[in-house]
Each structure stands twice: as C-alpha cells, then as structure tokens.
C-alpha positions as CSV (number, residue, x, y, z in Angstrom):
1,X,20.7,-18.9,-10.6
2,X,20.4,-15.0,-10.6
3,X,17.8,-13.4,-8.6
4,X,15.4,-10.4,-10.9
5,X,13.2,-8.4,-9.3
6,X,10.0,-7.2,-10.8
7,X,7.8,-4.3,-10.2
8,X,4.0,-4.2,-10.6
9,X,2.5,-0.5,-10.7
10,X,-1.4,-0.5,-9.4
11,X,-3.4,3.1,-8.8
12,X,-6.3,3.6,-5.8
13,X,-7.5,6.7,-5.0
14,X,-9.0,6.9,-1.1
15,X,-10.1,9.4,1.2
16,X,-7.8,9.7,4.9
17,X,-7.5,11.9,7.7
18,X,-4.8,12.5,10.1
19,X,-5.8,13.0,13.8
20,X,-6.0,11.4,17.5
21,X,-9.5,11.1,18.7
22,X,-8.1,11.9,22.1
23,X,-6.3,15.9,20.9
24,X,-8.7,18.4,20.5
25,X,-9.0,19.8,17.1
26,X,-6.2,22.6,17.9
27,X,-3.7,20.2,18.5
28,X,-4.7,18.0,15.5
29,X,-3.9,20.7,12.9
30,X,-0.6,21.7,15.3
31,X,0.5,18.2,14.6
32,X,-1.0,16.9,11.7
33,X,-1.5,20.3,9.6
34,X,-4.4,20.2,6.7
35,X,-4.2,16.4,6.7
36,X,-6.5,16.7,9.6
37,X,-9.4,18.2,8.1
38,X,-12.6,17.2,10.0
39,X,-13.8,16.6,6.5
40,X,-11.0,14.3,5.0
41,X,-9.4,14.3,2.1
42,X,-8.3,12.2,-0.2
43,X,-5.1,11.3,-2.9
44,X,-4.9,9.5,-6.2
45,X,-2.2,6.8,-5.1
46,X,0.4,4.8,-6.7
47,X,1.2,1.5,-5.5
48,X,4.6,-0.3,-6.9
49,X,4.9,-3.9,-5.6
50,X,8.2,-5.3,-6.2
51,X,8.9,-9.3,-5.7
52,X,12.2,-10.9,-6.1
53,X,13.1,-14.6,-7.3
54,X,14.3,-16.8,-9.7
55,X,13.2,-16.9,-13.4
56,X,11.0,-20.0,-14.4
57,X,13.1,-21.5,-16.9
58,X,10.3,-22.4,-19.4
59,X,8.6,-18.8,-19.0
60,X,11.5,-16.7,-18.1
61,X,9.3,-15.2,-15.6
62,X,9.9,-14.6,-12.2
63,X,6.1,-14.6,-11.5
64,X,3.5,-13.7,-14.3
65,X,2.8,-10.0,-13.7
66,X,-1.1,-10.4,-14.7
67,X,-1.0,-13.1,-11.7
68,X,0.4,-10.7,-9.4
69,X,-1.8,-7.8,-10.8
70,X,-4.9,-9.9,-9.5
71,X,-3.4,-10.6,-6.2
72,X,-2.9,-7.1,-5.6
73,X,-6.7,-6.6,-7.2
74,X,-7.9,-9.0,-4.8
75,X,-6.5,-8.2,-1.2
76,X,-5.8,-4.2,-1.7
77,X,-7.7,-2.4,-4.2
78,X,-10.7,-3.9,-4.0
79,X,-10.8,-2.7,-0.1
80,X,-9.5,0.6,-0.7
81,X,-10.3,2.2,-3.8
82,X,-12.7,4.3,-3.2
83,X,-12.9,4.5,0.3
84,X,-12.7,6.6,3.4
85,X,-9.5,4.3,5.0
86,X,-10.1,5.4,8.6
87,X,-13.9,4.4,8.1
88,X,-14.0,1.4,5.4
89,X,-11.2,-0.5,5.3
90,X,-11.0,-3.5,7.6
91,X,-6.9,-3.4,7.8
92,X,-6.6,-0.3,8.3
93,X,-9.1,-0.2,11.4
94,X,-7.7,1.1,14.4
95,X,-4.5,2.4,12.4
96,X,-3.3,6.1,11.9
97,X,-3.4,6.5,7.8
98,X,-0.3,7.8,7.2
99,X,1.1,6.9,4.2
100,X,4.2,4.6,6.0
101,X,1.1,3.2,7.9
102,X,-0.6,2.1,4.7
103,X,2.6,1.0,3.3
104,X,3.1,-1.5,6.1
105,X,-0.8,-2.6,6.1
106,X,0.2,-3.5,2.4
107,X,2.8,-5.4,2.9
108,X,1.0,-7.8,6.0
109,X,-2.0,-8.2,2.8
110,X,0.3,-9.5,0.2
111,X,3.1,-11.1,1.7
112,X,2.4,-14.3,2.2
113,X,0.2,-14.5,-1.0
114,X,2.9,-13.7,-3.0
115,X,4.9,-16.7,-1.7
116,X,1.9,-18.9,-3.2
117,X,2.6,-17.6,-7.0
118,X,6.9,-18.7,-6.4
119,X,7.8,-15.0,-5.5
120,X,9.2,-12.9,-2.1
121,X,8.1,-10.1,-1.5
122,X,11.0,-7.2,-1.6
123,X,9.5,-3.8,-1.6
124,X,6.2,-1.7,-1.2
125,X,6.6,1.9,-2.7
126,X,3.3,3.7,-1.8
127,X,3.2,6.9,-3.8
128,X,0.9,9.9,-2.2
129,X,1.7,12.5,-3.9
130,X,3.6,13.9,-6.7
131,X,6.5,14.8,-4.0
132,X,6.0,12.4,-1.2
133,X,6.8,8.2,-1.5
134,X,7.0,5.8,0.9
135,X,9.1,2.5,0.6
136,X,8.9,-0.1,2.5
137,X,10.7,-3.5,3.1
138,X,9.4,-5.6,5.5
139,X,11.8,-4.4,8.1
C-alpha cells in the first residue's frame, strides 16, 4: 500500500533570546548579533508538521488532520504561544532557543503521540521568519 504524507500548518508567536549566561554581554552580541537583546524579542512562527503512513481505507485518511491539529494544540502551542521560551516553557528549560533547537524540542513533544493516532512522524519545518526555516527529521 502507498505511503502519503500530510502536513499540518499551526502559528505561535513567542518571545527568545540568544545568549550564554557565562559571555559577557560583548561577546553575546559578537556571537549572537540582535538576537541577544537583554530585552528579548520575539517572532510570529509557523510550525508545519508532516506525518507519513498509510491511508485508512474507509476514511482515506492517513490520520484526521483536526486529530493531529489537537495534538499539536495540546503538547506545543499551549506551552509556547505567548511566552518568553527561555523563561516559560518547561522543554525548552535549559536549552539555547535557536530556532533548530525549538525544532528538535518539537519533535521529542510529538513524536510518540503521533504514533497513538496510526501516523510517523517525518518532518518538523519551524518557520522564523519570512527568510529563515528550519526542517527537521528526527535525525
């Protein structure tokens, strides 16, 4: 039987900042330019899950997108719209916020989930900006 994939598009917007505790403030904005504001900033994301599998034969669905649009509801946005992700957002404490960071935090929220509604998980596309994706596989 043929494989489909699927893609569900979600939006967050969330504040970040990019910086080592341990580099002064110099350093920081060497490395990590504006994105190290002492006063953070913040992005209107778009996330685009894509899962893979079989089509149901009675639905023709690979999973039902208004399932998956929950999941992603549930585990992600509800924790991070909103929200300062180096300060409120328990998987992402710890982490640098880049936007490959996120990307992989992602992932480690919904994969297994996903397996529950008769899907894999094949992609995370984390969208930042109007010029700068990530996309990320599990690898």
């Amino acid at each position: 039987m043929p494989i489909c994939y699927i893609t569900r598009r979600e939006r967050f917007s969330a504040a970040h900042k990019l910086a080592k505790a341990e580099w002064d403030e110099e350093k920081n904005y060497e490395v990590f330019g504006k994105c190290a504001n002492p006063n953070w900033h913040g992005h209107n994301y778009e996330l685009y899950v894509t899962v893979k599998g079989q089509t149901e034969p009675s639905t023709g669905f690979v999973v039902d997108l208004s399932d998956l649009g929950d999941l992603i509801k549930e585990k992600v946005i509800s924790k991070i719209d909103h929200k300062n992700m180096n300060l409120d957002v328990d998987f992402m404490k710890g982490k640098m916020t880049s936007t490959e960071n996120i990307a992989i935090a992602i992932w480690e929220q919904i994969c297994d989930p996903i397996k529950a509604l008769g899907a894999e998980l094949h992609k995370i596309k984390l969208q930042e900006t109007e010029n700068n994706y990530v996309e990320y596989y599990g690898e």
